[in-house]
C-alpha positions as CSV (number, residue, x, y, z in Angstrom):
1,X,157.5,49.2,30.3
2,X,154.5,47.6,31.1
3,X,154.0,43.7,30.2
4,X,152.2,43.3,26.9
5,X,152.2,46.8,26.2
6,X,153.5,46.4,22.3
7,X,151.7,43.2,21.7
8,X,148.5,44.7,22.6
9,X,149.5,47.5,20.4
10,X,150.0,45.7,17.7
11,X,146.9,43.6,18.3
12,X,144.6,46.3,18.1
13,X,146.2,47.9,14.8
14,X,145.8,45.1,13.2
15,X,142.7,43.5,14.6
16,X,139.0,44.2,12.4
17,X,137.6,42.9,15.9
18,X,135.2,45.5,17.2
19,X,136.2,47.9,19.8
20,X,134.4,48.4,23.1
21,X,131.3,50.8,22.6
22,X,132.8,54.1,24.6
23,X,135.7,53.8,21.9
24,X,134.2,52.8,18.4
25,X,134.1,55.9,15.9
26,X,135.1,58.1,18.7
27,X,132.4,57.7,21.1
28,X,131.8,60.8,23.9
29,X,134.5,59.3,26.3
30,X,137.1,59.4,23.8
31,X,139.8,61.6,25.0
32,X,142.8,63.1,22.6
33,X,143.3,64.8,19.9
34,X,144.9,64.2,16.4
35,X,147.1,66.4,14.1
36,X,148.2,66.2,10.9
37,X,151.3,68.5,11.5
38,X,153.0,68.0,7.9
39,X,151.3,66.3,4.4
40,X,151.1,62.6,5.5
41,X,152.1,62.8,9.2
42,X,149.8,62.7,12.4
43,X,150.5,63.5,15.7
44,X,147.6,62.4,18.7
45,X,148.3,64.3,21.9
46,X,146.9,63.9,25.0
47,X,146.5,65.6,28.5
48,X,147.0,63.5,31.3
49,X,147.6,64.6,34.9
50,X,148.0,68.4,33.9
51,X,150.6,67.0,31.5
52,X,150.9,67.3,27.9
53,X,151.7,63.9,25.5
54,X,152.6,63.9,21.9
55,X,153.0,60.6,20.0
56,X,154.0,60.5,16.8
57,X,154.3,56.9,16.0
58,X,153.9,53.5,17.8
59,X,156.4,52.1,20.7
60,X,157.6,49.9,17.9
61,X,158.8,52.6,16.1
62,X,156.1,52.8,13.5
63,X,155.5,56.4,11.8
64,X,151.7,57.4,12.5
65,X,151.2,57.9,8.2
66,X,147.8,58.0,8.3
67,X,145.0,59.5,10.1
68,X,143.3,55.6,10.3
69,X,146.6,54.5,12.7
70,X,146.6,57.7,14.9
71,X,142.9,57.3,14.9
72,X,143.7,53.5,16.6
73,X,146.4,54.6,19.0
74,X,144.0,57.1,20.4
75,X,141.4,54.5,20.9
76,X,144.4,52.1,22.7
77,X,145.6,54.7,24.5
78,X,142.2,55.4,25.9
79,X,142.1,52.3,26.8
80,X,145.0,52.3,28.7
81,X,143.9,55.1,30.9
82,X,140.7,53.8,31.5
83,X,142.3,50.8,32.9
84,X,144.4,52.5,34.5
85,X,147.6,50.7,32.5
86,X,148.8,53.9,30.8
87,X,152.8,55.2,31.8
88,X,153.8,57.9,29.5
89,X,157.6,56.9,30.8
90,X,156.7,53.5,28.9
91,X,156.5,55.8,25.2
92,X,158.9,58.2,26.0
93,X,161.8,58.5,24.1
94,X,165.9,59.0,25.6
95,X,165.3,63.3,25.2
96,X,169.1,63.3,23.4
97,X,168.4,61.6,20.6
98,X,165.3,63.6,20.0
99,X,165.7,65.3,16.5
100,X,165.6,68.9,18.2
101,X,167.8,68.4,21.2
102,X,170.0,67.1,18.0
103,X,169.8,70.2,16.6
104,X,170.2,72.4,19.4
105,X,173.6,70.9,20.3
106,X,175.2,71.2,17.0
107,X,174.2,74.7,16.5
108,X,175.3,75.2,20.1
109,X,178.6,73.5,18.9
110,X,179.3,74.7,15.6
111,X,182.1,76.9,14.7
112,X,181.4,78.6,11.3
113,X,180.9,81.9,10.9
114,X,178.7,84.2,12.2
115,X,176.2,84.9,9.4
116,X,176.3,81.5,7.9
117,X,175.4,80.5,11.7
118,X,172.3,82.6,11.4
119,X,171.2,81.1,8.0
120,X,171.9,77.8,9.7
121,X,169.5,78.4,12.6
122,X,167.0,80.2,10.2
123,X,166.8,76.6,7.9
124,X,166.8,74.2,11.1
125,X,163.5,76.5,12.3
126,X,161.8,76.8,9.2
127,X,162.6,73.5,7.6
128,X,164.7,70.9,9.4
129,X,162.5,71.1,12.6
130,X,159.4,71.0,11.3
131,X,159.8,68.3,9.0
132,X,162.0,65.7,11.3
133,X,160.4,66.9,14.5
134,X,159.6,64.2,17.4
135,X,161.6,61.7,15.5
136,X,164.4,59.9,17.3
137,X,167.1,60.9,15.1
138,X,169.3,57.5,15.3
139,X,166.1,56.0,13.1
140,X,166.3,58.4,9.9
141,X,166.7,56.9,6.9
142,X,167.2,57.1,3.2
143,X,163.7,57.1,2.6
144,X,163.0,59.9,4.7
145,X,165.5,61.9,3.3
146,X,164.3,61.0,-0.5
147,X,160.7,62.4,1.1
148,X,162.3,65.3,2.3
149,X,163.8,66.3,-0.9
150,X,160.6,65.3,-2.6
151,X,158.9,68.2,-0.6
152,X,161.4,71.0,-0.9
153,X,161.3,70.7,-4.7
154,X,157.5,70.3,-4.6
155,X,158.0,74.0,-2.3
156,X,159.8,75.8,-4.8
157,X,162.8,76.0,-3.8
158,X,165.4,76.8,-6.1
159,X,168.0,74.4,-6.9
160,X,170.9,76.1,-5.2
161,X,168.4,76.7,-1.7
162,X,168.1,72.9,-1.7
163,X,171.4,71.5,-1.9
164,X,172.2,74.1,0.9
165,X,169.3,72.9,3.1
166,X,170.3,69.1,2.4
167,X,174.0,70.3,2.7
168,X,172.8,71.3,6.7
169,X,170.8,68.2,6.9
170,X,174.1,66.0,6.2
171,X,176.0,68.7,8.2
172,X,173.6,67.5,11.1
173,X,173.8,63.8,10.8
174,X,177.4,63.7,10.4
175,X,178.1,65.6,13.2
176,X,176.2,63.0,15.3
177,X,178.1,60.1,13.4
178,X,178.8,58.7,16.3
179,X,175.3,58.0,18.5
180,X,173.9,56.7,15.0
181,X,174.4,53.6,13.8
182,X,174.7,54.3,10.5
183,X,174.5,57.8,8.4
184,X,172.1,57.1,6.0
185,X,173.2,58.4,2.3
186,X,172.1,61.6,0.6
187,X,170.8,62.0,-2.7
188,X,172.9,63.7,-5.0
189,X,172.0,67.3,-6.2
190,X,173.0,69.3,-9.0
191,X,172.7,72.9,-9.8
192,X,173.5,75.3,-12.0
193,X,176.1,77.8,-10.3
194,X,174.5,81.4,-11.0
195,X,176.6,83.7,-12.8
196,X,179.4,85.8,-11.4
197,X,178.3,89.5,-11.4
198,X,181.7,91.4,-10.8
199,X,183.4,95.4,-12.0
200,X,186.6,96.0,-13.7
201,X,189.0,98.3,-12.2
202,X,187.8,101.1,-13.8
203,X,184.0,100.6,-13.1
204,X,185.2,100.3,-9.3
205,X,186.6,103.8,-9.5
206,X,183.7,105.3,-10.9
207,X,181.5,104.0,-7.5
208,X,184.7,104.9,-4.9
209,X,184.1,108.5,-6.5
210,X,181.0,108.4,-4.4
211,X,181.8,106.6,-1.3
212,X,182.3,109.7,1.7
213,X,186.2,110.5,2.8
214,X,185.5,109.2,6.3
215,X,184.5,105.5,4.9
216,X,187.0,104.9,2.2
217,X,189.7,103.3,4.4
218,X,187.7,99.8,4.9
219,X,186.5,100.4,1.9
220,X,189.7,100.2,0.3
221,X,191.1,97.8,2.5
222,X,188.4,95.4,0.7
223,X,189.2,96.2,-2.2
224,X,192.9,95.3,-2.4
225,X,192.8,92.3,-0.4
226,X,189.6,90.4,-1.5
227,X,188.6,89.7,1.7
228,X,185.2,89.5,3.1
229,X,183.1,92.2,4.7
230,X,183.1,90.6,8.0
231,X,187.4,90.2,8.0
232,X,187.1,93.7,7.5
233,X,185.4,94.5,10.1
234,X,186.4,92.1,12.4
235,X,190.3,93.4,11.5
236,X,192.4,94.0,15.3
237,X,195.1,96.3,15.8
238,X,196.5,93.5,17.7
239,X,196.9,91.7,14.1
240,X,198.3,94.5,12.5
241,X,202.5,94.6,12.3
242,X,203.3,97.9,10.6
243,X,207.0,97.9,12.1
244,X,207.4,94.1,10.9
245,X,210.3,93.8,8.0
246,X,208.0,93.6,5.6
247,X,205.3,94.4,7.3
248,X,201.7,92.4,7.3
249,X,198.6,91.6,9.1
250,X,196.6,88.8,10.2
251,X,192.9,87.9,9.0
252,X,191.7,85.7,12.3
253,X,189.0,87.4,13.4
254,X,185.0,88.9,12.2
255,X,182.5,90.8,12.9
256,X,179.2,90.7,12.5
257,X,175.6,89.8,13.6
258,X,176.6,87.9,16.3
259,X,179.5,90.3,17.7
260,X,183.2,89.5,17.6
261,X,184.0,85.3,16.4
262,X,187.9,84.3,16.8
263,X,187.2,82.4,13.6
264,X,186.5,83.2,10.0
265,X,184.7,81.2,7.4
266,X,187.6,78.9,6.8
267,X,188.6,78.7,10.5
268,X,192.2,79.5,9.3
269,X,194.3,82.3,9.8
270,X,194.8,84.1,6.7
271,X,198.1,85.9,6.9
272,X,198.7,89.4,4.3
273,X,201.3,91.7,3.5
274,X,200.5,95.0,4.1
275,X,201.2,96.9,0.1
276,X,201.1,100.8,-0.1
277,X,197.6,100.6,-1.2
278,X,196.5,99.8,2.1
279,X,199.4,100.7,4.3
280,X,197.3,104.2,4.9
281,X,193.8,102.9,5.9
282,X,195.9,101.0,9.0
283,X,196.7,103.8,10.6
284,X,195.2,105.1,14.2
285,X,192.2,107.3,13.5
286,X,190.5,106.2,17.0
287,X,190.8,104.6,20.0
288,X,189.5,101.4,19.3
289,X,190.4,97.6,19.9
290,X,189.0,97.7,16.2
291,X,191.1,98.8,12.9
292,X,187.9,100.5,10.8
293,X,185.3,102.3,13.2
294,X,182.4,104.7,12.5
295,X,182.6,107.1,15.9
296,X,184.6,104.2,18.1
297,X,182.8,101.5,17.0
298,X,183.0,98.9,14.6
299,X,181.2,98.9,11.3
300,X,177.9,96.8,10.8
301,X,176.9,94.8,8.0
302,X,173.7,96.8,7.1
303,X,176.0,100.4,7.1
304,X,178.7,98.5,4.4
305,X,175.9,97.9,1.9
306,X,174.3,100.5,2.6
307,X,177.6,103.0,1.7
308,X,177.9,100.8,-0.9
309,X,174.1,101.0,-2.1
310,X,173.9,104.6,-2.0
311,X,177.7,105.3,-3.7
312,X,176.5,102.3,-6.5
313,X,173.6,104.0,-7.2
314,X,175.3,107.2,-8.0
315,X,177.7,105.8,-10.2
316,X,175.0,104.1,-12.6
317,X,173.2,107.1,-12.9
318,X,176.2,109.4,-13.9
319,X,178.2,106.9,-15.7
320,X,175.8,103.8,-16.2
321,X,178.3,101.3,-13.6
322,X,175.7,98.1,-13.3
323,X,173.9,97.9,-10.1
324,X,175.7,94.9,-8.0
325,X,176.1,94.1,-4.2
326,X,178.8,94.8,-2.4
327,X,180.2,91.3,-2.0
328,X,180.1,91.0,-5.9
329,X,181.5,94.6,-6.5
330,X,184.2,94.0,-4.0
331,X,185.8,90.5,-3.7
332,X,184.1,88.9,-6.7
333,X,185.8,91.7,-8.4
334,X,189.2,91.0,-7.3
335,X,189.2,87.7,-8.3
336,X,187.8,88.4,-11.7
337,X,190.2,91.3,-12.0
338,X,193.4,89.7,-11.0
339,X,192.7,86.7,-13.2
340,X,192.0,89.2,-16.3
341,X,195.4,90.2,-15.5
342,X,197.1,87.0,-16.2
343,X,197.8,86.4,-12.2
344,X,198.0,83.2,-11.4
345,X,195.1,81.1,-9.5
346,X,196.8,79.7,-6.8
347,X,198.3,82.9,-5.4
348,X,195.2,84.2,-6.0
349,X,193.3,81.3,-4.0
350,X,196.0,82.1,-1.4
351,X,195.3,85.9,-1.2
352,X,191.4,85.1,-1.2
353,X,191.5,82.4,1.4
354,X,190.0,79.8,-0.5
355,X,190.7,76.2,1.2
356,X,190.0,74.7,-2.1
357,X,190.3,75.5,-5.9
358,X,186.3,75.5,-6.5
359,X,185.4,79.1,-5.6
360,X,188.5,80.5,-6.8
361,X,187.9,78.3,-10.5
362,X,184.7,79.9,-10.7
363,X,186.7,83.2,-11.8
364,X,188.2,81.8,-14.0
365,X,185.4,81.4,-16.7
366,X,185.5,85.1,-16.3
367,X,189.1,86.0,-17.2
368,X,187.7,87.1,-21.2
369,X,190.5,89.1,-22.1
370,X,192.4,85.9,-22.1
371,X,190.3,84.0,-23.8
372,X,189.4,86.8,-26.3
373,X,192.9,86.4,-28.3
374,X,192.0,82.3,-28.4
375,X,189.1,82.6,-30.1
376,X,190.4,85.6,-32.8
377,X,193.7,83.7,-33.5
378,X,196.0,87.0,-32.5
379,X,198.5,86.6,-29.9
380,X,199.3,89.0,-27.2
């Protein structure tokens, strides 16, 4: 770094001496330009030797906040290159701890599943990236985070979007635990759990009426296990023990966006005993490394909802079934179904693959026809 270079930084930020002529109020040899890139942050960028510079705060660390202080390090950093003192090594920050670097290497390195890996990317490049950008990330604090949070809720976010974008950010930091010095805290953030939309038994039949013949074996294979869509069709004949006394398969594997993962949202291996229900919809129907194909290949995500769109919409219109997704019709409704049925919530966890009692308590609220003979005084 060159000798003085942070002293005569802070010299001239703080100095109400007046600059040399060819740099007060930006006079014609002025070079650079300045950015606000976000509410309240400025960037000044500069072109030197067929090179491109962004600075986004002082060698001291200090945040360019206002268009005044980017406004002055343009001016020193002009001087700099007119006296030929400028080294753009001297400013430049160690590339790893860069806040997108950061991020590229714990997307690179996570492990959950393939469509929450996609929403993951989708907030680091919309929000994450552009906010924290060209910060170092060892130096993000509470603050930071507090004016983070201040500007998703000014956004519009709902509630339950923002505690999943600050669930990522924390996701982020922790993951890095160990090149920063210390994780800052996180605000806590409360919201209201939307309701759980789900069919009874009965309502189910009325949409599997519609469903085609061909589809019905994943179809059913959802519906007696509660598992989700990508399980389904990430299900191997490899996991599959029909000749096992009893016999049972093996959840270990999905399918979706991103191909074949040898992990499933809880990175555990959920094993199932295979019940007449869904003994039949195992069974060879193609050649396939895959237990549920459409033509030799596996099922998408976009074709399940859509079966399920098209055989839902039939069903309300002859017999007024409510309109739901199919994550909701399927294994929201065997969770609400089961617990209706007096089963109890652990084995019901266990079936469902739940790693804690949260998701699984949520059904609960929903089990009414227990409740019903509380409230009338009758008992069953």
């Amino acid at each position: 770094m060159i000798d003085g270079q942070n002293s005569n930084l802070l010299t001239l930020i703080q100095s109400n001496d007046r600059l040399p002529p060819n740099f007060s109020n930006g006079g014609i040899s002025m070079k650079g330009r300045i950015t606000e890139y976000r509410p309240g942050r400025w960037r000044v960028t500069f072109y030197w030797k067929g090179k491109r510079y962004d600075f986004y705060k002082y060698t001291d660390g200090t945040p360019l906040i206002h268009e005044r202080l980017a406004e002055r390090l343009r001016e020193h950093i002009n001087y700099l290159i007119d006296n030929h003192q400028f080294d753009p090594s001297a400013w430049k920050p160690d590339r790893s701890f860069k806040f997108e670097k950061a991020v590229e290497t714990w997307i690179e390195l996570s492990n959950c599943s393939p469509d929450w890996l996609l929403r993951r990317e989708g907030i680091a490049k919309r929000l994450l990236i552009p906010f924290f950008g060209g910060q170092d990330i060892r130096e993000i604090r509470r603050i930071q985070i507090d004016e983070f949070l201040a500007y998703l809720k000014k956004s519009g976010y709902s509630d339950k979007y923002i505690y999943n974008v600050m669930g990522e950010l924390k996701a982020l930091l922790n993951f890095h635990k160990d090149s920063i010095p210390k994780v800052p805290s996180f605000p806590k953030i409360l919201f209201q759990e939307p309701p759980i939309r789900w069919l009874n038994f009965e309502q189910q039949e009325k949409v599997f009426e519609f469903i085609p013949k061909e589809h019905l074996p994943i179809f059913t294979f959802m519906r007696y296990t509660g598992c989700r869509p990508n399980e389904a069709m990430g299900l191997l004949r490899e996991n599959v023990f029909l000749k096992a006394n009893p016999p049972y398969l093996v959840l270990a594997t999905v399918y979706g966006y991103s191909g074949l993962r040898s992990n499933t949202k809880t990175r555990i291996s959920k094993p199932l005993p295979i019940i007449p229900e869904i003994e039949w919809t195992l069974k060879p129907r193609e050649v396939s490394r895959f237990v549920f194909t459409k033509k030799g290949e596996p099922y998408r995500p976009r074709m399940l909802q859509r079966i399920w769109n098209e055989a839902n919409r039939k069903a309300h219109e002859k017999y007024g079934v409510p309109i739901i997704n199919l994550y909701n019709g399927l294994k929201h409704s065997f969770g609400c179904q089961r617990l209706n049925a007096g089963f109890p919530l652990e084995a019901i966890k266990t079936i469902m693959g739940h790693t804690s009692g949260r998701t699984t308590e949520r059904y609960a609220k929903y089990a009414l026809e227990k409740l019903a003979p509380v409230m009338s005084l009758t008992r069953r």
